[in-house]
C-alpha positions as CSV (number, residue, x, y, z in Angstrom):
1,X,-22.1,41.0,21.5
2,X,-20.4,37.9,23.0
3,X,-18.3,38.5,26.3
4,X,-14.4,38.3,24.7
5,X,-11.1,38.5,27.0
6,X,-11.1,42.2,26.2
7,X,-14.5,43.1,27.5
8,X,-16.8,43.1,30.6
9,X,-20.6,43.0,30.7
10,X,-22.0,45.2,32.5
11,X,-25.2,46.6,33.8
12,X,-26.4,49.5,35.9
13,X,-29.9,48.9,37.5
14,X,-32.3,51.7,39.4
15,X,-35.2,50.5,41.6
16,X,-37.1,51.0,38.3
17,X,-35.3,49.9,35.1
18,X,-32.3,48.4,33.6
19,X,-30.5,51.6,32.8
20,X,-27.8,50.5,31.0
21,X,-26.8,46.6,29.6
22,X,-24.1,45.9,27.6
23,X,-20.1,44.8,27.0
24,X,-17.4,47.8,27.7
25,X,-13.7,47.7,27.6
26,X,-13.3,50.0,31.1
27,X,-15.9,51.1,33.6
28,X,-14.8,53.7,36.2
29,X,-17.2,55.0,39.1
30,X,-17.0,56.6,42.9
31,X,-15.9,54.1,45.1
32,X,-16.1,54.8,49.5
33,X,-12.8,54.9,49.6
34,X,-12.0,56.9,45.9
35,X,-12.2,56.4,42.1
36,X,-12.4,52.5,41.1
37,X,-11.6,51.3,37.3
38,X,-12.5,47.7,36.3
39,X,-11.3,46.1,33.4
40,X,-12.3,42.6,32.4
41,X,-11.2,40.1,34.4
42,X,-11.2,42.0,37.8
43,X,-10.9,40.6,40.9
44,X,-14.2,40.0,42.7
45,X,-15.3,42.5,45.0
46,X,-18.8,44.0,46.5
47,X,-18.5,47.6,47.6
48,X,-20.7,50.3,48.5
49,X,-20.1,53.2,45.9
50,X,-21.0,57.5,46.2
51,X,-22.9,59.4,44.8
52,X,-21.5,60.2,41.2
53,X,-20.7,59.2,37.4
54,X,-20.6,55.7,36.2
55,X,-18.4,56.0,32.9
56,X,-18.5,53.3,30.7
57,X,-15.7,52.6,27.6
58,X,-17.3,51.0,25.1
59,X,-15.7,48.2,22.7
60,X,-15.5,51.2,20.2
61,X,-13.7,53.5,22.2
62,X,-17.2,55.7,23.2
63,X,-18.5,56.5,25.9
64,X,-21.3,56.0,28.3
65,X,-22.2,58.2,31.6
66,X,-25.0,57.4,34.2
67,X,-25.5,59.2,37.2
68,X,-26.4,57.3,40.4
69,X,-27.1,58.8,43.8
70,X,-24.6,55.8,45.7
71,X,-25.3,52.1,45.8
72,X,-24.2,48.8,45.6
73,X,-21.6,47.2,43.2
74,X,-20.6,43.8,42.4
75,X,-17.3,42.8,40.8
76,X,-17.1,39.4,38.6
77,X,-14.4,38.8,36.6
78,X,-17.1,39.0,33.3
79,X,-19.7,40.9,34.5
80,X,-20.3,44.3,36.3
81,X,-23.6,45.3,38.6
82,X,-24.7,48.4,39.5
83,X,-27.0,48.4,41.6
84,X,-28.7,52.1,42.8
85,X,-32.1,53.5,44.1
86,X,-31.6,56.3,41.5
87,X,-29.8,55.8,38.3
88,X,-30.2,58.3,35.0
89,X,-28.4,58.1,32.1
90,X,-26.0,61.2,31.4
91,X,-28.3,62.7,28.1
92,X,-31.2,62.2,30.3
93,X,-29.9,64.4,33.1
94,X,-31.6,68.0,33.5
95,X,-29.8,70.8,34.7
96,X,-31.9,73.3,35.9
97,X,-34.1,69.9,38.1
98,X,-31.1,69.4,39.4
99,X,-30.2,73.0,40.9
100,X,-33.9,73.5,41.9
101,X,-33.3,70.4,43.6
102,X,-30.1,71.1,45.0
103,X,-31.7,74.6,46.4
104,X,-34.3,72.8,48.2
105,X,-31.7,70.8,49.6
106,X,-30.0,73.9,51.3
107,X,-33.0,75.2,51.6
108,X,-34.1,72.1,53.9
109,X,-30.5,72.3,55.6
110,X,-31.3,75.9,56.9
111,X,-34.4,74.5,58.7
112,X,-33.5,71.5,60.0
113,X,-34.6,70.9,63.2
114,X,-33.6,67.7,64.6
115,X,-30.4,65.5,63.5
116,X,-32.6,63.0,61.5
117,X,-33.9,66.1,59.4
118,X,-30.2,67.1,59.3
119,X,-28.7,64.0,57.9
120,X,-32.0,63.9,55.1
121,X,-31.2,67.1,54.0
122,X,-27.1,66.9,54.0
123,X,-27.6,63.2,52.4
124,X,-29.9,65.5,49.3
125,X,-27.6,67.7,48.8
126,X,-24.9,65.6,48.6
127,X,-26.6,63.8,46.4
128,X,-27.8,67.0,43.8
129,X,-24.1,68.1,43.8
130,X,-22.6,64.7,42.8
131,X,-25.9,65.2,39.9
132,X,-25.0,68.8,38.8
133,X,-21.2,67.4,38.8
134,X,-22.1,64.2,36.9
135,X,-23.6,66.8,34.5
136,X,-21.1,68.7,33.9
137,X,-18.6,66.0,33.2
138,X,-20.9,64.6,30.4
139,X,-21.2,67.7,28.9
140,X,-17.6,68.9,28.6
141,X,-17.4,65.1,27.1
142,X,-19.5,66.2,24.6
């Protein structure tokens, strides 16, 4: 679909795939600072974004979820990038990975035993919360 005044393209990239390509009305995601919505024609901007739910609005009115675990994102007034070591697509997200994950991660919390091993294991459980959360958003959603 052609990029129109009333539509942004934008795309959401892991390390490993294009996980998501395409135009959208409204993209809203976890900025540093809070909650950032992006309409076409934004202002340009590069920010660092959390752990969390990229929703997309699609020129129909649907919508689009993809978890990423933080990154990078880059504003253009026609195009969107998101750019994230880990990015999975809302249908694709498991629930019960995720909590065995998110154990482990408390799990490695209780036996930390230096500050690096600390901020590992904090920095994985943050992450397998905003997962299980991301989750649970797409599948009230539904």
């Amino acid at each position: 679909m052609a990029d129109t005044p009333h539509t942004i393209h934008v795309d959401v990239v892991s390390a490993h795939e294009s996980i998501f390509s395409g135009e959208a009305r409204f993209v809203a995601l976890p900025g540093e600072a809070g909650e950032l919505g992006i309409y076409p024609r934004h202002t340009p901007l590069i920010t660092r974004v959390k752990p969390g739910s990229v929703r997309i609005v699609m020129p129909d009115g649907g919508e689009e979820f993809v978890f990423i675990a933080g990154g990078i994102l880059e504003v253009q007034p026609n195009r969107v990038t998101v750019l994230s070591d880990t990015a999975v697509r809302g249908k694709d997200l498991d629930e019960e990975k995720a909590n065995e994950a998110k154990a482990a991660a408390e799990e490695a919390l209780k036996n930390a035993r230096t500050d690096i091993d600390l901020a590992k294991a904090q920095s994985e459980l943050a992450v397998m919360a905003a997962q299980i959360a991301a989750l649970r958003k797409y599948r009230q959603k539904r």
